[in-house]
C-alpha positions in Angstrom: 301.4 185.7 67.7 300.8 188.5 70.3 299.7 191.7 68.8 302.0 194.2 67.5 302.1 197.3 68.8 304.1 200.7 66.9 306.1 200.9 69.2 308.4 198.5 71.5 311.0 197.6 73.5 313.4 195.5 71.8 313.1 194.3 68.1 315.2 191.0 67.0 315.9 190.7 63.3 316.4 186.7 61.9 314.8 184.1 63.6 317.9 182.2 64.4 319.8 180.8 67.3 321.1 184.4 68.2 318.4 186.3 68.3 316.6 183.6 70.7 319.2 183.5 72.3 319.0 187.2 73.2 315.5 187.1 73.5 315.3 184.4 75.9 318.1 186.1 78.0 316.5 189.7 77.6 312.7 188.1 79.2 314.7 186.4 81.5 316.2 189.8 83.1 313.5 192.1 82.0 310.0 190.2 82.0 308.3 193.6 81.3 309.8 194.5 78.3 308.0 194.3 74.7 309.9 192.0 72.6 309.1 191.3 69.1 311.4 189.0 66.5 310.9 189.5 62.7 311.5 186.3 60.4 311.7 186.6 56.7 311.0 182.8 56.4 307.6 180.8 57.7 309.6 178.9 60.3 312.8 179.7 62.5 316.0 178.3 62.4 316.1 178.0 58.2 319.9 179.2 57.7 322.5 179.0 59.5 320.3 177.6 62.4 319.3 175.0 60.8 320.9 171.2 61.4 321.6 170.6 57.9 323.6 173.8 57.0 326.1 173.6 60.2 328.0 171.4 61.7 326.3 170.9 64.8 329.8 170.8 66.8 329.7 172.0 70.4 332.7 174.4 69.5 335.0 173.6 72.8 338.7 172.9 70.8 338.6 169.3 71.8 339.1 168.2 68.3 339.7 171.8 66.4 343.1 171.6 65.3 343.1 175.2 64.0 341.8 176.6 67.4 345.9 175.6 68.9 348.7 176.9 67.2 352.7 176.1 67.2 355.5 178.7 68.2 358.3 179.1 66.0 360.4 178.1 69.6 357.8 174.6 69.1 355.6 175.7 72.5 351.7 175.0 71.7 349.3 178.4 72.4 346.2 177.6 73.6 344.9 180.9 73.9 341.9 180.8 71.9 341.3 177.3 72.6 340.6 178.0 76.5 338.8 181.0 75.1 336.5 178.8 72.8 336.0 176.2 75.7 335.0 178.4 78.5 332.2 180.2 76.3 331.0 176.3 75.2 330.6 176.0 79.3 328.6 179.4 79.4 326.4 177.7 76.6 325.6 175.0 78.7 325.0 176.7 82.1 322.4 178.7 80.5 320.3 175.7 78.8 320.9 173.8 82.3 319.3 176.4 83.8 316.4 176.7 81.4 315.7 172.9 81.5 316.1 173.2 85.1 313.1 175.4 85.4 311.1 174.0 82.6 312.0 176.1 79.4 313.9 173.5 77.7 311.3 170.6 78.4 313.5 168.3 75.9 317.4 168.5 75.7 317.7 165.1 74.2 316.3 166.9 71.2 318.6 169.2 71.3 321.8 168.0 72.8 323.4 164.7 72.8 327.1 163.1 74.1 329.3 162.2 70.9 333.1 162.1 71.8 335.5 164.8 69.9 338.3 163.7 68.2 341.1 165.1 66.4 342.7 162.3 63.7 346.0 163.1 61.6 348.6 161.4 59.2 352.0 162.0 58.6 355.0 162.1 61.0 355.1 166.1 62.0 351.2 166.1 62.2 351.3 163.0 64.6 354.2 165.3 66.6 352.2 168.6 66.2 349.2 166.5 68.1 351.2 165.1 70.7 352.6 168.5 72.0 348.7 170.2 71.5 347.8 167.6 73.9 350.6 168.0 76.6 350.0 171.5 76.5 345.8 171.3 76.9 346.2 168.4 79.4 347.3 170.7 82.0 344.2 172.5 81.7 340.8 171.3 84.0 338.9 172.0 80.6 341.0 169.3 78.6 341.5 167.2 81.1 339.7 164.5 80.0 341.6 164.6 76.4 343.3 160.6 75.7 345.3 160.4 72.6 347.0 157.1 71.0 348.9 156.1 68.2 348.3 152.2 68.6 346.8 151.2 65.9 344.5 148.4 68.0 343.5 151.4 70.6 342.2 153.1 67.5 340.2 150.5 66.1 337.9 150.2 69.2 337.5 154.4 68.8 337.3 154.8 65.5 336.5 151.3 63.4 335.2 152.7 60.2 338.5 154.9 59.6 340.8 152.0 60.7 339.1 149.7 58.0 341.6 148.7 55.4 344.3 150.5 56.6 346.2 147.4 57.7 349.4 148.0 54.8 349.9 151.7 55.8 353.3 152.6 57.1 352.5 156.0 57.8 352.2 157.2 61.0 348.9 158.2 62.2 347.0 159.2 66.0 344.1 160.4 67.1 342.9 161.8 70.4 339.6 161.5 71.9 337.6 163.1 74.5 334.1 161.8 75.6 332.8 165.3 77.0 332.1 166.1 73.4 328.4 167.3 72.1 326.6 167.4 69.1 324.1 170.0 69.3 320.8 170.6 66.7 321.0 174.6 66.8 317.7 174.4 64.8 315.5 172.1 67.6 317.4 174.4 70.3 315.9 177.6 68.1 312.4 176.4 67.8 312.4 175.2 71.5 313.8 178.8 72.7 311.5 180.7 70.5 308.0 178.5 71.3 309.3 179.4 75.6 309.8 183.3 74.2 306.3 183.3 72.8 304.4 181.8 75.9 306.2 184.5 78.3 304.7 187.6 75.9 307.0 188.1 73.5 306.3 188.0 69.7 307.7 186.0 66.4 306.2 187.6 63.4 307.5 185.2 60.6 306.6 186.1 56.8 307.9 189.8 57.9 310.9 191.1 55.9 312.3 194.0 57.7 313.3 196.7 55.3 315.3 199.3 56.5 316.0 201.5 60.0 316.7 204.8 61.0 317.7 206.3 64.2 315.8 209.4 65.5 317.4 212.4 67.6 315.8 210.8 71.1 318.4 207.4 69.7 315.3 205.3 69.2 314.7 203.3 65.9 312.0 203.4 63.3 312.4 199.4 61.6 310.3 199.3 58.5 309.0 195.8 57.9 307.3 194.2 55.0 304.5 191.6 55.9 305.3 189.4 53.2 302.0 187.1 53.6 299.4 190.8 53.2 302.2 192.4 51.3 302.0 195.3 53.4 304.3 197.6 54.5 304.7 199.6 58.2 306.9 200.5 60.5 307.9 200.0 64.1 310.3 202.1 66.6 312.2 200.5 69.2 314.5 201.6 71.6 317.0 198.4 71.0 317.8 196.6 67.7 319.6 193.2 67.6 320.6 192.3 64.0 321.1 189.0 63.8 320.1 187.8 60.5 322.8 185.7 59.4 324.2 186.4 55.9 321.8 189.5 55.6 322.8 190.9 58.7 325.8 192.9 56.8 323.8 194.7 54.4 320.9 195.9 57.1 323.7 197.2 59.2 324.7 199.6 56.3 321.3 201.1 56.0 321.9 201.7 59.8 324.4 204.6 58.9 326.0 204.3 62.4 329.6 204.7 61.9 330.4 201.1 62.9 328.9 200.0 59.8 331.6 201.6 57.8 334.8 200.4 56.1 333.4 196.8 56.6 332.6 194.1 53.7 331.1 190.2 53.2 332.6 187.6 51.1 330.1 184.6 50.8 330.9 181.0 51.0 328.9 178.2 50.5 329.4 174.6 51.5 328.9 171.0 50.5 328.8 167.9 52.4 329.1 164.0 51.6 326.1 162.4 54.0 326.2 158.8 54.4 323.0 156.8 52.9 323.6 153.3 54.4 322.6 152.7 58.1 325.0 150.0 58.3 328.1 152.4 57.7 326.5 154.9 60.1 326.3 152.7 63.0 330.3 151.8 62.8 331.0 155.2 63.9 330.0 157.6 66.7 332.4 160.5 67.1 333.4 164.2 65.3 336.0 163.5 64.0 338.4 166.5 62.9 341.5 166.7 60.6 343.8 169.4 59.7 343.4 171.9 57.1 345.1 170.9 53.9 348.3 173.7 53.5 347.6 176.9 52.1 343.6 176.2 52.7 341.6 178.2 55.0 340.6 177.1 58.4 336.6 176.9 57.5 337.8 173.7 55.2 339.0 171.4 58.2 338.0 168.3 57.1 335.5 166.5 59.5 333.7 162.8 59.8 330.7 163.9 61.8 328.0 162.0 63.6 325.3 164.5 64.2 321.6 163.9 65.1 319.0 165.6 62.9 315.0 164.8 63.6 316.1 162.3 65.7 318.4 159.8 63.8 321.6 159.3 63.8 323.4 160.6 60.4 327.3 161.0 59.4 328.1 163.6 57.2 331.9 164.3 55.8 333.1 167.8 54.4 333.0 170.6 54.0 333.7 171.5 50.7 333.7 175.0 49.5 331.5 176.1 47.1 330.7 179.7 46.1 327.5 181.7 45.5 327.3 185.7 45.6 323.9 185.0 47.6 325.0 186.0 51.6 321.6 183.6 52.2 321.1 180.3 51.2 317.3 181.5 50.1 318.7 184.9 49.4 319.6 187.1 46.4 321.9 186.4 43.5 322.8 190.3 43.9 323.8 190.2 47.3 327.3 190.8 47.2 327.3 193.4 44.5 324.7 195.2 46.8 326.6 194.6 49.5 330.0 196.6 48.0 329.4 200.6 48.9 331.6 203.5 48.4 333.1 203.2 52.3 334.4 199.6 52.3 334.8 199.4 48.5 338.9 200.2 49.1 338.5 197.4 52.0 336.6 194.7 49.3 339.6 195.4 46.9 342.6 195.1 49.6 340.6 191.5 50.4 341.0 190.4 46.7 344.2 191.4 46.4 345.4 189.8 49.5 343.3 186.7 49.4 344.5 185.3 46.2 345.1 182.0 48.2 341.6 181.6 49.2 340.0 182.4 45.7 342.4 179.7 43.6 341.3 177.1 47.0 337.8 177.9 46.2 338.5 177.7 42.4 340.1 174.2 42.8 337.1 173.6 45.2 334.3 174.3 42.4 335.8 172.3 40.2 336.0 169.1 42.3 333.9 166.4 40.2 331.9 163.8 42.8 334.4 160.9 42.4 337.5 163.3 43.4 335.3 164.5 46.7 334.9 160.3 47.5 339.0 160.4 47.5 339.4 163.3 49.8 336.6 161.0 52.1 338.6 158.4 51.8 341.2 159.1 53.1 339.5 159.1 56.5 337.3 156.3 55.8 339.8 153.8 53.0 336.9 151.5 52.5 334.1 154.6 51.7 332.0 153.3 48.5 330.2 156.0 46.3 326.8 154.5 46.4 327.0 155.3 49.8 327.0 158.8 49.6 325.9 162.0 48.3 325.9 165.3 48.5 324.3 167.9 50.5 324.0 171.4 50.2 324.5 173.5 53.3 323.9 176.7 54.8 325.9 180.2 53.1 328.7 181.7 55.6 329.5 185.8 55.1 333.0 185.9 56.2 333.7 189.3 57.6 336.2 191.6 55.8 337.4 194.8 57.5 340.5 196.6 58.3 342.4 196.2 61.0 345.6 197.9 63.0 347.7 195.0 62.9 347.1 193.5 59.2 346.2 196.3 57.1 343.2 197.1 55.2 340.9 194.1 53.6 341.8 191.6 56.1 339.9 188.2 56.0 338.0 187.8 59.4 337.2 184.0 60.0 335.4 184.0 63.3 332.3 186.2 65.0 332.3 190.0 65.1 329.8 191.8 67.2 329.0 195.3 65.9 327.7 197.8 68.7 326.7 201.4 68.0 328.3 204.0 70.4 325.0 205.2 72.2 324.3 201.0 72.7 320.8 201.3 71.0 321.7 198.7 68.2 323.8 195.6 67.9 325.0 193.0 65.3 326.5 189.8 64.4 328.6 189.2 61.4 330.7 186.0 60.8 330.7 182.9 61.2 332.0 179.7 63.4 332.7 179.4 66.1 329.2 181.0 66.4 326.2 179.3 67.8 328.4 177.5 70.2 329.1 180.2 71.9 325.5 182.0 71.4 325.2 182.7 75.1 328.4 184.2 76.1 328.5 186.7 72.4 325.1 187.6 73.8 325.9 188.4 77.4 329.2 190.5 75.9 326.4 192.8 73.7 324.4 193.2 76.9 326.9 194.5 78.7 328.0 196.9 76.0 324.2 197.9 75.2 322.6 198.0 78.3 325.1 200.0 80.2 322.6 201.3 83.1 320.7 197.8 83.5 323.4 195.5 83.2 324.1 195.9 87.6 320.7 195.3 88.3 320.7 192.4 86.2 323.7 190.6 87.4 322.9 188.5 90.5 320.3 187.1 88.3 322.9 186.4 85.3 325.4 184.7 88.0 322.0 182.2 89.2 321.6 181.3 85.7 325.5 181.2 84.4 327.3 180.4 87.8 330.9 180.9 86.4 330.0 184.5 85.1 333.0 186.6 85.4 334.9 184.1 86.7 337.5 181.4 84.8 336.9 177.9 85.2 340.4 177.2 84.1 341.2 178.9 87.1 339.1 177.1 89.8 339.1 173.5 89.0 336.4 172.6 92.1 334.0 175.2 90.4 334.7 173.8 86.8 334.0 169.8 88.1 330.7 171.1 90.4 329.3 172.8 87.1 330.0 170.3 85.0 328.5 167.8 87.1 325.0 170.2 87.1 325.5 170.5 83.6 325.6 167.1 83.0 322.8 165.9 84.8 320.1 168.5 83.3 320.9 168.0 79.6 320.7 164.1 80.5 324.8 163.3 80.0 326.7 162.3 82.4 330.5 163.4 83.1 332.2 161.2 80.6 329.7 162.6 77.6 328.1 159.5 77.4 324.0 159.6 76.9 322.3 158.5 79.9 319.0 155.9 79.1 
């Protein structure tokens, strides 16, 4: 750890997959800043980071059902889906890049091919599919997409869901595309953050930071707690990134900045079934999505999951909702009371009253005994035995509650909101998925807005690392198959998603 100095350039709060992000990007364009990252925990990457308390999916909407929608005149909008996709591609440009020139020395550790799939039952779901894949077919980023409703077709994809499901008369489908990634946020963290540290900047991990105030000159005093000497100082800074997950909500309202108003949390925690015989784990290989059961929110899609975590394979199955008023999976029991202040507590109230839908699916979700969770399992896997599984605990999510124009006060937020002040001297994130996935692109949107005078200067080197920046791939298709071609050769997969030896 390089020596800390009272004052500083940048300071990164949460030692997660955003704020290396932002810190790789910042030395990147600005080698001569002072950057310094403050962890509350002794290693990064232990919430929402971390490979056991995320899904691991490289959000693209090749097998999110919820990220498509239906018209009422039956036309499929894919709005958000392209959206979703294209920031996935930014992603990858940027880690190309950084293996490319040695920063990522290991993207098998990180990255690996598993194909996306999106399965469903039922008549209008197999319909609803069909016409989500006519409409993404005609883009170059879904291109790839195959879907079938032979039930032979989807043995050789999916085996372990097609076991014992020879007597059904229902109808079911899936689709598959190969381009699909599993990513370990946590290994990407540790590798990002390790590259940070050997360029000059600093992790201080053990340091709890506090509080901040903004002076008239709009630089920062962060008071930290050095949890180890159990000492307390302070740093200013003339940029603040808060991106501490769950806790990144209540150290934007000691902020004060007017952003911070008229905005709430509500916590959610989540379960998972993981697999415990190698045998069952080896019949599968793909993320495997479902739809969201009616009336449940879209953070419950139901997924079968092979992700790779220290190196093995695993499957996991879930999620299932559970609930804990700690906005941190190591944090406070008091964290939501905290969190409710006299500016947002109209907004917290508007939420409850609105979301009565989402408290009685969370009720009916605590309530769940083990043997009910194996049924909802087995209905993507028939055969699923219960000494096979068990349950895992993952990370907390803080969905974002604010109000909004166009749905009123207390409205439910279930993606990732990026807070900027107005003179661009502090930034956060709030939310959750799709999140990670699209690290790079949320973090290139808060340079932009922050660093108003830099960002000019910065931009011929942003469009060497990110080649499609400011551009559309779904608008150039040459472009999109050139990149992905690049891509695909520096994270070791090649065009079809499949892991090269």
């Amino acid at each position: 750890m390089n020596n800390l100095h009272n004052k500083t350039d940048v300071v990164l709060i949460g030692g997660g997959i955003m704020s290396a992000t932002l810190g790789t990007l910042l030395k990147e364009l600005q080698p001569d800043w002072d950057i310094n990252v403050f962890e509350r925990l002794g290693k990064c990457a232990e919430e929402s980071s971390n490979a056991w308390n995320n899904a691991g999916t490289g959000h693209s909407a090749l097998c999110e059902l919820n990220y498509t929608s239906e018209r009422p005149d039956g036309t499929m909008d894919i709005t958000k889906a392209i959206k979703i996709n294209e920031q996935f591609q930014v992603s990858k440009q940027f880690w190309s890049y950084l293996v490319r020139n040695g920063q990522l020395p290991e993207p098998e550790a990180f990255i690996r091919s598993v194909p996306h799939m999106s399965f469903v039952m039922g008549t209008e779901n197999v319909q609803f599919l069909k016409n989500r894949v006519k409409a993404l077919q005609e883009n170059v980023l879904f291109s790839g997409m195959d879907i079938s409703d032979d039930p032979e077709t989807l043995k050789r994809w999916v085996p372990l869901i097609m076991e014992g499901r020879q007597n059904t008369t229902t109808p079911i489908a899936a689709t598959r595309d190969n381009s699909g990634t599993d990513v370990n946020f946590g290994d990407l963290t540790s590798q990002l953050l390790s590259q940070l540290e050997a360029r000059g900047g600093a992790v201080h991990y053990e340091h709890e930071v506090l509080d901040l105030k903004q002076h008239k000159d709009k630089t920062w005093t962060v008071k930290i707690r050095d949890i180890q000497a159990d000492k307390v100082f302070t740093v200013v800074s003339r940029f603040v990134f808060i991106g501490a997950g769950g806790a990144s909500l209540p150290l934007l309202q000691k902020t004060g900045i007017p952003e911070s108003k008229h905005i709430g949390g509500f916590p959610v925690s989540g379960l998972f079934l993981v697999c415990k015989n190698p045998d069952v784990i080896a019949k599968h290989h793909a993320k495997v999505y479902g739809k969201a059961k009616v009336g449940a929110p879209p953070m419950s899609v139901p997924h079968l999951d092979t992700r790779y975590i220290d190196g093995e394979r695993t499957l996991l199955f879930g999620p299932f909702a559970g609930f804990s008023p700690k906005f941190l999976k190591q944090g406070s029991y008091f964290d939501l009371v905290k969190s409710v202040k006299p500016n947002n507590l109209v907004t917290m109230l508007a939420a409850g009253a609105k979301e009565m839908g989402l408290t009685k699916y969370l009720v009916q979700q605590l309530m769940l005994s083990n043997d009910e969770r194996m049924d909802d399992l087995r209905e993507f896997v028939p055969n699923a035995k219960n000494e096979d599984w068990e349950v895992v605990v993952a990370g907390q999510r803080v969905q974002v509650i604010k109000d909004t124009d166009d749905k009123g006060k207390g409205t439910l937020q279930f993606g990732t909101e990026v807070i900027t002040s107005q003179d661009g001297t502090l930034a956060a994130l709030l939310g959750a998925s799709p999140g990670a996935s699209t690290a790079v692109a949320v973090m290139l949107d808060i340079l932009q807005r922050s660093f108003v005078n830099d960002f000019p200067k910065w931009e011929s080197h942003i469009k060497e690392m990110i080649p499609s920046f400011g551009k559309q791939l779904t608008d150039d298709q040459e472009l999109f198959k050139q990149l992905n071609d690049e891509v695909s050769q520096y994270l070791h997969l090649d065009k079809t998603g499949t892991l090269l030896s």
